[in-house]
C-alpha positions as CSV (number, residue, x, y, z in Angstrom):
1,X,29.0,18.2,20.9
2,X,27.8,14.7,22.8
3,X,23.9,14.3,21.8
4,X,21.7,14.0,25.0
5,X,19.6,11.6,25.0
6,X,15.9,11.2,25.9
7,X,15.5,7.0,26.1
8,X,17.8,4.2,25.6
9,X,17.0,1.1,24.9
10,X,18.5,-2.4,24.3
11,X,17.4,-5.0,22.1
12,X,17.7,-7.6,18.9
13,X,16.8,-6.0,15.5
14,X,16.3,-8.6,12.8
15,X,15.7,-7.9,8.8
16,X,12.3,-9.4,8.5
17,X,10.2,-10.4,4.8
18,X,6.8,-10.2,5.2
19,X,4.4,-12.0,2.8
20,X,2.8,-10.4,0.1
21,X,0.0,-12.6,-0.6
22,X,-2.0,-15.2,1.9
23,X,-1.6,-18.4,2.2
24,X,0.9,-20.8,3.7
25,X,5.0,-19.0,3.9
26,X,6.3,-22.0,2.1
27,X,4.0,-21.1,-0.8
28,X,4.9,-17.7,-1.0
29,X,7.2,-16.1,-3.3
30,X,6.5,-12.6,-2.9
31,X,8.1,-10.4,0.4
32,X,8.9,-7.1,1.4
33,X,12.0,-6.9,3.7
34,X,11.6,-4.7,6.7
35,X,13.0,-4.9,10.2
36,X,11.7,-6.2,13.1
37,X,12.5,-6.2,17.0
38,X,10.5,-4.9,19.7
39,X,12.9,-3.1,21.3
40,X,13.3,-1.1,17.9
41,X,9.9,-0.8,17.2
42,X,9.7,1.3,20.6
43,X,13.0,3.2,19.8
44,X,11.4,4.1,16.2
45,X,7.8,5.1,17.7
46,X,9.7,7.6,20.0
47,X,11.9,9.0,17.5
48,X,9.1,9.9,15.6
49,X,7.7,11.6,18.3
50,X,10.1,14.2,18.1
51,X,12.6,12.4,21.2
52,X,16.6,11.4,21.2
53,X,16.8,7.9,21.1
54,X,19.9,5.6,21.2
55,X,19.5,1.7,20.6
56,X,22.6,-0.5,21.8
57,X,22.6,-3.9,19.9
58,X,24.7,-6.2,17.7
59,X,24.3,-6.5,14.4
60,X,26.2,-8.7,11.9
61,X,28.6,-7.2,9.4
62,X,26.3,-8.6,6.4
63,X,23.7,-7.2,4.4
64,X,20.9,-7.7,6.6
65,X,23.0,-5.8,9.6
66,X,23.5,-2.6,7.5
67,X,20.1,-2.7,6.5
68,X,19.4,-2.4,10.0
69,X,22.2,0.3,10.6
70,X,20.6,1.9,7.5
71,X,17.1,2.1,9.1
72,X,18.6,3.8,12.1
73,X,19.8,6.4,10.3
74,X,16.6,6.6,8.4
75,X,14.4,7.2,11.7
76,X,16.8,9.3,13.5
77,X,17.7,7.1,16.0
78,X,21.5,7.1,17.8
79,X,23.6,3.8,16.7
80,X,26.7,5.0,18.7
81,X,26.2,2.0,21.3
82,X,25.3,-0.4,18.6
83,X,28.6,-2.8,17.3
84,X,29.2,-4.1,14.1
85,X,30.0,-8.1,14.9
86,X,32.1,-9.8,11.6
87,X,32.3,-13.3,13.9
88,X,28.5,-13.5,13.9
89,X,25.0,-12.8,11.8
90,X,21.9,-11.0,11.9
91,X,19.1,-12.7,12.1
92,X,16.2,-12.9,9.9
93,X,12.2,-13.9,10.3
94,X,9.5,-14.7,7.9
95,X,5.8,-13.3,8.9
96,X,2.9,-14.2,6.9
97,X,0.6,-12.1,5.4
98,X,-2.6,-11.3,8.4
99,X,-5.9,-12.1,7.2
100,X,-9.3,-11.0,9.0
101,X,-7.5,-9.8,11.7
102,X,-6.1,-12.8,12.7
103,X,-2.5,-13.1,14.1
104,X,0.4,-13.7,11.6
105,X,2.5,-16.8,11.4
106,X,6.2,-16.0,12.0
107,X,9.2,-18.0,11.7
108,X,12.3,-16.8,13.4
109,X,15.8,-17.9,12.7
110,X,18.3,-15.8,15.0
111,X,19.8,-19.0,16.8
112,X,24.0,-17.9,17.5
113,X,22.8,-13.9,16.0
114,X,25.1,-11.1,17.1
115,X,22.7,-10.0,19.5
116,X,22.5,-12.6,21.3
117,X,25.7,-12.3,22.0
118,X,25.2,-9.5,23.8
119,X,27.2,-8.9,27.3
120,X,28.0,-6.6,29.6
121,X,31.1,-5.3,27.3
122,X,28.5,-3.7,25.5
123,X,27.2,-1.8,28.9
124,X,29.4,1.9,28.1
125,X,28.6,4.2,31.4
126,X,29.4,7.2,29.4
127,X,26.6,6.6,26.9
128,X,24.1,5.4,28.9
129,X,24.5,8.7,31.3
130,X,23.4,10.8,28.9
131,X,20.4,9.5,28.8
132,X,17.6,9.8,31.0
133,X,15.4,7.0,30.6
134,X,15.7,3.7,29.7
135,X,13.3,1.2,28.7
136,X,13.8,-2.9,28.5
137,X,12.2,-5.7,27.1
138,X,11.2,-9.4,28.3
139,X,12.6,-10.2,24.8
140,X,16.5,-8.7,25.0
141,X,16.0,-10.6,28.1
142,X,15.8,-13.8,27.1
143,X,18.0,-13.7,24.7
144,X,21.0,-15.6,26.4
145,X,22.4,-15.5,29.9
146,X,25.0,-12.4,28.7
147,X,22.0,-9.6,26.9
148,X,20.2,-10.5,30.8
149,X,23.0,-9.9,32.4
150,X,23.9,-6.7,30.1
151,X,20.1,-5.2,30.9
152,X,20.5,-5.8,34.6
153,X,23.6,-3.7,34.5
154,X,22.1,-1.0,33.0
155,X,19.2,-1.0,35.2
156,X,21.5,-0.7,38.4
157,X,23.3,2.0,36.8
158,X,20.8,4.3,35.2
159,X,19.0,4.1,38.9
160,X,21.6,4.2,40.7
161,X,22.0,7.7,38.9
162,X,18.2,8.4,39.2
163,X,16.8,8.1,35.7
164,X,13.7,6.7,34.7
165,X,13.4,3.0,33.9
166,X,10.4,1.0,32.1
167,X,9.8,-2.5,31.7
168,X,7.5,-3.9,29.0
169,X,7.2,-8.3,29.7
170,X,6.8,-9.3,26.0
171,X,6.9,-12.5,27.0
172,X,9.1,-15.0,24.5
173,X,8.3,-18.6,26.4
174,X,9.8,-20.5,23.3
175,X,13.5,-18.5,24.2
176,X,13.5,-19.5,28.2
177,X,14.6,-23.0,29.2
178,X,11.5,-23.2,31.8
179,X,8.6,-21.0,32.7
180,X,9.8,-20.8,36.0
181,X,13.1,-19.3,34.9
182,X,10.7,-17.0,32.9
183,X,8.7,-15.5,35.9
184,X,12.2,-15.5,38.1
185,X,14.1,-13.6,36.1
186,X,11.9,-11.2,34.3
187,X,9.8,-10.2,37.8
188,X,13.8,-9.4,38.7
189,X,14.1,-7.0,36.1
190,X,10.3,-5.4,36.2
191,X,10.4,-4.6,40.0
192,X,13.6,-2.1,39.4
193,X,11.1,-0.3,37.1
194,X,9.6,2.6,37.5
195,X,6.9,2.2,34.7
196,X,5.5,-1.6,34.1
197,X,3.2,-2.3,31.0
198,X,2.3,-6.2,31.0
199,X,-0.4,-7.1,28.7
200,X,-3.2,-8.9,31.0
201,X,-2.0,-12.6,29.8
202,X,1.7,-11.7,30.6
203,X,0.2,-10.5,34.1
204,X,-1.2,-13.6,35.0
205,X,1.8,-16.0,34.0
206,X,4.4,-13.4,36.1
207,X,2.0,-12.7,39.1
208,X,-0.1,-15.4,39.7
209,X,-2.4,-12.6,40.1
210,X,-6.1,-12.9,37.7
211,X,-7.1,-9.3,38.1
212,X,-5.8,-5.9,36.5
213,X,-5.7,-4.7,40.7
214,X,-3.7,-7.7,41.5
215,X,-1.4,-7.6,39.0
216,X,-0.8,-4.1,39.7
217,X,-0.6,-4.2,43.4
218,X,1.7,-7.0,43.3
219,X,4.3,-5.2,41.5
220,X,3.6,-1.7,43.6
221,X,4.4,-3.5,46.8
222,X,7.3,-4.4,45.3
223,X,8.2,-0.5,44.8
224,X,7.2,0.2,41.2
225,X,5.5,3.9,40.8
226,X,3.0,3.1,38.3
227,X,1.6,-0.4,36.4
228,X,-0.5,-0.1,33.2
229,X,-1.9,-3.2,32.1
230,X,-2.9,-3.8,28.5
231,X,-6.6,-5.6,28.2
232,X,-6.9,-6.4,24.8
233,X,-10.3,-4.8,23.1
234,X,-11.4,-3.1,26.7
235,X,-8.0,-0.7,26.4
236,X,-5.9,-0.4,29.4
237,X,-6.4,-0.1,33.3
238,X,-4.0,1.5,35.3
239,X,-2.8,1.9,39.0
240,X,-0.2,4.2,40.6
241,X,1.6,3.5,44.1
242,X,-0.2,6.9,45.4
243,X,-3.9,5.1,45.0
244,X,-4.6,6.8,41.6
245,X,-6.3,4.1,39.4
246,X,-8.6,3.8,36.6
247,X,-9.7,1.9,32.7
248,X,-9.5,3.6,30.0
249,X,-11.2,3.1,26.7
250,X,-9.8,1.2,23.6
251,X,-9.6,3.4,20.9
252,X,-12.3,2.5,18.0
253,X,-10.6,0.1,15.0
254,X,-13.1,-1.0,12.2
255,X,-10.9,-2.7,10.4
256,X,-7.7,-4.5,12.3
257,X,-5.2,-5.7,9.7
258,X,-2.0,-6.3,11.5
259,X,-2.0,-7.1,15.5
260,X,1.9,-7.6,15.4
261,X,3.2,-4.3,17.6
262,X,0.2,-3.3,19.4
263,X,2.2,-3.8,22.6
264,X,5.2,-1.5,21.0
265,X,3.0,1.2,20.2
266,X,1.1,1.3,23.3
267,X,5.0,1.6,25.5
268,X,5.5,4.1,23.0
269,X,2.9,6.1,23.8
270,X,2.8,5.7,27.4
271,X,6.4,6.4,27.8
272,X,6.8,9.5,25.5
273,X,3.4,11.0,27.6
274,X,5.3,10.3,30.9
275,X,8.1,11.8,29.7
276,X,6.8,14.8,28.6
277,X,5.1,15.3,32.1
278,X,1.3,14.0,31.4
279,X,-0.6,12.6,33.6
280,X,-0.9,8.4,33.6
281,X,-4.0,8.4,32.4
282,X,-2.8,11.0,29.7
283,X,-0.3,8.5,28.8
284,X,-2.5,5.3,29.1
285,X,-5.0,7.4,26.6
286,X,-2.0,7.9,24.3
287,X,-0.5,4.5,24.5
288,X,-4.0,3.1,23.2
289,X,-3.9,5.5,20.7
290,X,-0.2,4.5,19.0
291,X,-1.4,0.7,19.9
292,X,-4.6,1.0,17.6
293,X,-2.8,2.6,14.9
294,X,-0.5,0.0,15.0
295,X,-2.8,-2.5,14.1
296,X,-4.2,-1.3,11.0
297,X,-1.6,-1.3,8.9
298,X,0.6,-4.2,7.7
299,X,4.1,-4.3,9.3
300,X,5.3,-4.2,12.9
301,X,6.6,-0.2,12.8
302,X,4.5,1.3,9.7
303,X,1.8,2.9,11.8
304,X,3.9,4.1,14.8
305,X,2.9,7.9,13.7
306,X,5.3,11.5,13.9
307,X,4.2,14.2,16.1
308,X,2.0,15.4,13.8
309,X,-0.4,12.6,12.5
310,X,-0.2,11.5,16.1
311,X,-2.7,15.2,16.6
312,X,-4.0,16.0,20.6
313,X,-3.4,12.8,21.9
């Protein structure tokens, strides 16, 4: 029997070795491997809320891409839209070990990857009708001209058939040829959203816009139902095209030890609230929740929590 889906999402997955010990990465000689990707961090956060995910990708047909395919199967999470690529690899980063809270250092090295040679032959109506949502990424975005052109595709389809759609920035300036390009083409992709969660920075790059209310408003003119804007250590503030609006308390951290995710966890929380028919401030509550757990634990998907440790959020 065909497995209905909750979410789909697309995105790079990398293996990723994070430090064991401080200092400099070309002094260290001691790494976990783990994998990394944003679009897979959100993927993994939902399946372990209890939804069906699918994740559509390319990995390479190497070690590091059936680690990958291995971790799918691990979380629970559908790889029937992902394709095993012999012609190319999976790519690979190096993140330093965080210290006092600060951000990590991470080196990336996914130039010519098999995702990034993702295109629209990857787009397969079938398996993206059965699910009902689907949530995209600034970062499959910039990938290369073919994973943009693959995620506009899908967002035609899925609301040209009336699902859900969210957009989360995660700006990646380094992987667009101009800034310009950057605004152009994500803004093109946001405004077919339903759901838009830019962190207050990415707000102010896209929009031009130096307040929560006009970042919001700029992209609820533009016929998005509901903007949540991440604001760092304040929480989140929120505004919906029917008027509804309103901040909502970070949730208390004493002792911050990874800030790598944060955004991930937070569009996982949001998203699986909205899903399950909560309220946006429900879900902007929850999305601070998964976000602050995130953060203090080492790794980029090791606090996104199961149903249960998750509790009455």
């Amino acid at each position: 029997m065909t497995r209905q889906l909750d979410v789909i999402t697309i995105g790079e997955a990398m293996a990723m070795f994070v430090a064991q010990q401080g200092g400099a990465l070309s002094q260290v000689d001691r790494f976990i491997k783990r994998v990394a990707g944003a679009e897979l961090n959100v993927a993994t956060g939902l399946a372990r809320l209890g939804l069906n995910v699918g994740w559509v990708s390319r990995v390479g047909d190497d070690s590091f891409g059936h680690f990958v395919l291995e971790t799918l199967r691990r979380e629970g999470i559908d790889a029937a839209g992902v394709t095993l690529d012999d012609r190319y690899p999976t790519g690979f980063q190096l993140k330093s070990k965080a210290e006092n809270g600060t951000d990590p250092i991470v080196e990336y090295f996914r130039k010519g990857s098999a995702a990034s040679h993702l295109s629209t032959a990857d787009f397969h109506s079938d398996y993206f009708a059965r699910a009902r949502h689907l949530h995209l990424s600034g970062v499959a975005a910039a990938l290369s001209a073919g994973s943009y052109a693959l995620l506009e595709q899908a967002a035609c389809a899925m609301k040209a058939q009336g699902k859900t759609l969210s957009f989360d920035p995660n700006l990646r300036p380094v992987l667009w040829r101009s800034e310009a390009e950057m605004v152009e083409k994500l803004n093109h992709l946001a405004v077919q959203a339903d759901w838009v969660l830019p962190g207050i920075g990415e707000g102010i790059i896209l929009t031009g816009q130096r307040t929560p209310e006009g970042i919001a408003d700029f992209y609820l003119h533009r016929g998005v139902k509901v903007v949540m804007i991440k604001t760092g250590a304040d929480g989140a503030w929120f505004k919906c095209a029917s008027g509804e609006r309103g901040a909502v308390a970070a949730a208390k951290v004493d002792n911050v030890v990874d800030t790598v995710g944060a955004g991930d966890g937070f569009a996982v929380g949001a998203i699986s609230a909205l899903l399950e028919g909560k309220t946006v401030e429900q879900a902007v509550r929850r999305g601070n929740r998964i976000g602050s757990l995130a953060i203090q634990v080492q790794g980029d998907s090791e606090g996104l929590p199961t149903r249960e440790t998750l509790g009455e959020y």
